[in-house]
C-alpha positions in Angstrom: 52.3 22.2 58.0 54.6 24.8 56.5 57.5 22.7 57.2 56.0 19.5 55.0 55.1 22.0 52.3 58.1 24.3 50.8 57.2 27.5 50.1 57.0 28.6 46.4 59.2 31.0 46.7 62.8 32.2 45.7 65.6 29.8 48.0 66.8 33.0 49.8 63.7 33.8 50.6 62.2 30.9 51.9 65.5 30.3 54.2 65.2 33.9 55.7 61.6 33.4 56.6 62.7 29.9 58.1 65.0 31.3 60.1 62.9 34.2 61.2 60.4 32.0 61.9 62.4 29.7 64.3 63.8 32.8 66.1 60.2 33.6 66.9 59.2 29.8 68.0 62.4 29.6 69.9 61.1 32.6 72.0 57.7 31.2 72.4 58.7 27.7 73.8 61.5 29.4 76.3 58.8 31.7 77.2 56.3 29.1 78.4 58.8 27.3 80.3 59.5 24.2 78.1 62.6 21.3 79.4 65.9 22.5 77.6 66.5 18.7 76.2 62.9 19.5 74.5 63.4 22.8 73.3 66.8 21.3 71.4 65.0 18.2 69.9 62.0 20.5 68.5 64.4 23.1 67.5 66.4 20.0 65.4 63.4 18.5 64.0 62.2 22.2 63.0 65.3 23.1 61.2 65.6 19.9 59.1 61.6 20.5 58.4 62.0 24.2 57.7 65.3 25.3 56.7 67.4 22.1 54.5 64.5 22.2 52.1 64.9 25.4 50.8 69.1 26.5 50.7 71.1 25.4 47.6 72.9 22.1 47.3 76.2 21.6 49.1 77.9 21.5 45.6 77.9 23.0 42.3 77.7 20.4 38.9 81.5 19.7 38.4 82.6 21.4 41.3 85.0 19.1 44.3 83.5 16.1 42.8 86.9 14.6 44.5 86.1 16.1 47.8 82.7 15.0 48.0 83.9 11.2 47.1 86.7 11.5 50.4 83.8 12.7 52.4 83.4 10.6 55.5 79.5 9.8 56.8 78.3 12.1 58.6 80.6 14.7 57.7 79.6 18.8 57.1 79.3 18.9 53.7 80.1 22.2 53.5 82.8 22.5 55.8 85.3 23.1 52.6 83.5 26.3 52.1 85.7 27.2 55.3 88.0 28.6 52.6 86.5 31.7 51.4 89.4 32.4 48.9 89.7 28.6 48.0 89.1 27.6 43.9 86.0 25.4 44.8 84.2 28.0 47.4 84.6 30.5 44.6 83.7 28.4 41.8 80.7 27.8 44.1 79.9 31.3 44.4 80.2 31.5 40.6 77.6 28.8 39.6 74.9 30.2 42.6 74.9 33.6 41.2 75.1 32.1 37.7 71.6 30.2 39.0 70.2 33.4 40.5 70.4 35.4 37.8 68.5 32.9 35.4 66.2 32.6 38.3 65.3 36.3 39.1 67.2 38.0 36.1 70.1 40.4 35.9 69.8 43.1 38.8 71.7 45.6 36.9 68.6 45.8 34.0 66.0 46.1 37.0 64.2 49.9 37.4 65.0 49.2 41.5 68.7 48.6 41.0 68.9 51.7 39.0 67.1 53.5 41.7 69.2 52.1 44.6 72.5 53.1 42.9 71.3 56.3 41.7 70.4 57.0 46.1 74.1 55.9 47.1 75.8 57.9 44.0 73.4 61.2 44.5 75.7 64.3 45.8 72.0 65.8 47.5 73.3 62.6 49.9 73.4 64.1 53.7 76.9 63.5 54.5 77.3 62.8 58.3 80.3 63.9 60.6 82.4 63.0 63.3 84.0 65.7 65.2 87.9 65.4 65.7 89.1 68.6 67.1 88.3 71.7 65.2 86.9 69.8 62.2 84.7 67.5 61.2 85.1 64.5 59.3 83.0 62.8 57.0 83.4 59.6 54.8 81.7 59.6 51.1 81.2 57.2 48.3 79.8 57.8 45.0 80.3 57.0 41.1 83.4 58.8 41.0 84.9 57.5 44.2 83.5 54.1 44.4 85.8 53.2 47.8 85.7 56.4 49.3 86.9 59.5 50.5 87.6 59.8 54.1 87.6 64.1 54.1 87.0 66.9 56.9 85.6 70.7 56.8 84.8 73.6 59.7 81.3 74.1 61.0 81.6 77.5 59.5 81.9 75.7 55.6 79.4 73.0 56.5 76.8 75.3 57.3 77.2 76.7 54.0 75.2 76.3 50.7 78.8 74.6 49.0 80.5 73.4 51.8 84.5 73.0 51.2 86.0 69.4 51.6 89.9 68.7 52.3 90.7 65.3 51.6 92.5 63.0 54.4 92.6 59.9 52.4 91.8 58.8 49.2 90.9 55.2 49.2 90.7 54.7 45.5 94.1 56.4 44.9 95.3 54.2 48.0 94.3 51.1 46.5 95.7 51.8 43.5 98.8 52.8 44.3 99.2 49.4 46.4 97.7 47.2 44.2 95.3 46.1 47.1 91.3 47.1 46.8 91.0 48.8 50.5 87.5 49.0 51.7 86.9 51.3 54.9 85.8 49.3 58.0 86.0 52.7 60.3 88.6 53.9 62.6 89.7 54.1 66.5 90.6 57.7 67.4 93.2 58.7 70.2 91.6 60.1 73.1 93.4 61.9 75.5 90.9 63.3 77.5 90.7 67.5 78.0 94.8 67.6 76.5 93.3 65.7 73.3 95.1 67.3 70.1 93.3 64.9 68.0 96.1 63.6 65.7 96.7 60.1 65.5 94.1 57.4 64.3 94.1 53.6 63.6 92.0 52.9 60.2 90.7 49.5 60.1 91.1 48.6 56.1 89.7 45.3 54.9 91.5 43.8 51.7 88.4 43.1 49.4 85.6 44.1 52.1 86.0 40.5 54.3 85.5 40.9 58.0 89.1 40.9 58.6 91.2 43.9 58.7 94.8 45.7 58.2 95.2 48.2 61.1 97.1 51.2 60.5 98.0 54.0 62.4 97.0 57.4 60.7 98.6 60.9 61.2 95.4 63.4 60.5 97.5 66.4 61.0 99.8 65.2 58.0 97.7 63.0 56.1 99.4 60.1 56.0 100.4 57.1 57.6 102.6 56.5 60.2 105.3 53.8 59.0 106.1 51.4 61.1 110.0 52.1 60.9 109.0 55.4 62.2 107.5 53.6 64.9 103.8 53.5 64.0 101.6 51.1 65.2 100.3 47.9 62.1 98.5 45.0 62.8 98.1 42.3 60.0 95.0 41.4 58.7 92.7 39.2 60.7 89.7 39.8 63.1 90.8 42.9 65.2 90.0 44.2 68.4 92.0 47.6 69.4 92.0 50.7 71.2 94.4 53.1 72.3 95.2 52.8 76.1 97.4 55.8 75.8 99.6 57.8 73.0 102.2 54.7 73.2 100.1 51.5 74.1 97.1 50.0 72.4 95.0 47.4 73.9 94.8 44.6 71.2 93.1 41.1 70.3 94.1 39.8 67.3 95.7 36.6 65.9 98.6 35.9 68.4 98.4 32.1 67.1 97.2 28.5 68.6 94.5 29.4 71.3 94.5 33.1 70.9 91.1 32.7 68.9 87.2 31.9 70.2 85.9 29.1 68.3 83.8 32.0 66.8 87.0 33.0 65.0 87.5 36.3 67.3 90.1 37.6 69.1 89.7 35.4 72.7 92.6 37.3 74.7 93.7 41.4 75.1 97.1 42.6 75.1 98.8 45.6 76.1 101.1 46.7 73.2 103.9 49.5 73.5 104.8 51.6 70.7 108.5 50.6 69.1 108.1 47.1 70.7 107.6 43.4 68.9 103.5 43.3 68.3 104.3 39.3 69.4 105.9 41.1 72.6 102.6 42.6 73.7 101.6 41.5 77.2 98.5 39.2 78.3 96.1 41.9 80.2 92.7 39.6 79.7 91.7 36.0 78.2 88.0 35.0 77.6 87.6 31.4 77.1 87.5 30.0 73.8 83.5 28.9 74.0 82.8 33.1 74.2 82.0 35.0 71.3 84.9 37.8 71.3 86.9 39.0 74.1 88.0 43.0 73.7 89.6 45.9 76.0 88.8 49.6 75.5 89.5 52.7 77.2 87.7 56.2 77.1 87.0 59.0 79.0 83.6 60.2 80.3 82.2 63.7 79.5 
């Protein structure tokens, strides 16, 4: 009945709750033993019922009218959005939020929004750590340093009413200074076991916040990068997998070209990549098959 009657409610909405409902009905038929071939036919029939009712329309008013002409039958209809950066995806993006906003107003002039951005800005904010060594590290956002601060103290300061914070890197200087708007995706930290020193890092840095990343190998000690002439490790952006296997190697899945992707659009093999060699020189260690999800290598010690 649900699926024959959309729910009045906003498009977003309605589609999480469809999905969320078919998760759960998925569960129940594989739970009481239903014939695979089944399960797909109702699970089919329950999308188109459910779900196509309630997301937005494949196109905008104006937008790829040329595209959607060329379109053969049967054909994903919004296979071009494939191009996240593309003029039509983002004159897509434009008209939706242009829609959602007449729909459920403005967010910025909403007591909530306020309230949510007053939270992530407050300095009473409990800043958690990582420990590296002797210090401990902690990343922070707020109004004055919208991208973020990645910064360290002792255990002595941090246990103290004003705690004293030496900055590592400064994101929002960073991205000034190179034109690029860096948004931290984390980092991988050289382990060495009990002979750790704890100076070298690779920072995972996405241009404009997208799941792909620019890895760069980071010198904590110094603050600062480790160029590549001076034989630091830099992986272009795309959908990385890495680890350090030692001081000198990383184990790596990236974009190596044709095939080296799952269908999924993650890295499907793991290479083993020496310091001061070719990145494209990096040896095969381990291939998934393109059907899996993402193939990855790590190494660590126990403690």
């Amino acid at each position: 009945a649900v699926g024959k009657q959309p729910l009045p409610m906003a498009p977003h909405r309605a589609a999480a709750l469809s999905a969320a409902l078919g998760a759960v009905s998925g569960l129940f038929r594989r739970r009481h033993g239903q014939p695979p071939a089944q399960q797909e036919q109702r699970r089919q029939r329950w999308h188109r019922a459910h779900i196509t009712v309630s997301i937005p329309p494949a196109r905008c008013e104006g937008v790829a009218a040329t595209a959607t002409a060329a379109q053969a039958p049967g054909e994903d209809p919004y296979l071009w959005l494939e191009e996240v950066q593309g003029s039509e995806a983002l004159e897509w993006v434009r008209c939706r939020n242009q829609h959602a906003v007449q729909t459920i107003g403005e967010p910025a002039s909403s007591l909530i929004y306020q309230r949510i951005l007053d939270a992530l800005n407050s300095k009473e904010k409990i800043p958690y750590l990582t420990r590296l060594g002797s210090y401990y590290y902690n990343f922070w956002k707020d109004k004055d340093h919208p991208q973020g601060l990645w910064r360290r103290t002792t255990l002595e300061s941090f246990r103290s009413k004003d705690p004293v914070w030496e900055t590592v890197l400064d994101l929002d200087a960073l991205s000034h200074a190179e034109g690029i708007s860096w948004v931290w995706h984390g980092k991988t930290v050289l382990d060495e076991g009990e002979n750790s020193i704890w100076d070298r890092v690779l920072l995972h840095l996405s241009p404009g916040g997208s799941d792909a990343v620019v890895v760069r190998e980071f010198d904590v000690t110094n603050k600062a990068f480790v160029e590549e002439k001076d034989g630091g490790f830099s992986i272009p952006e795309s959908k990385v997998r890495v680890s350090y296997r030692t001081r000198d190697e990383l184990l790596v899945g990236t974009n190596f070209g044709e095939g080296s992707m799952t269908d999924s659009g993650y890295p499907r093999t793991v290479r083993a990549w020496r310091r001061g060699t070719p990145l494209s020189m990096s040896q095969l260690t381990f291939e998934g098959e393109s059907q899996d999800i993402s193939a990855s290598g790590h190494m660590y010690y126990d403690r």
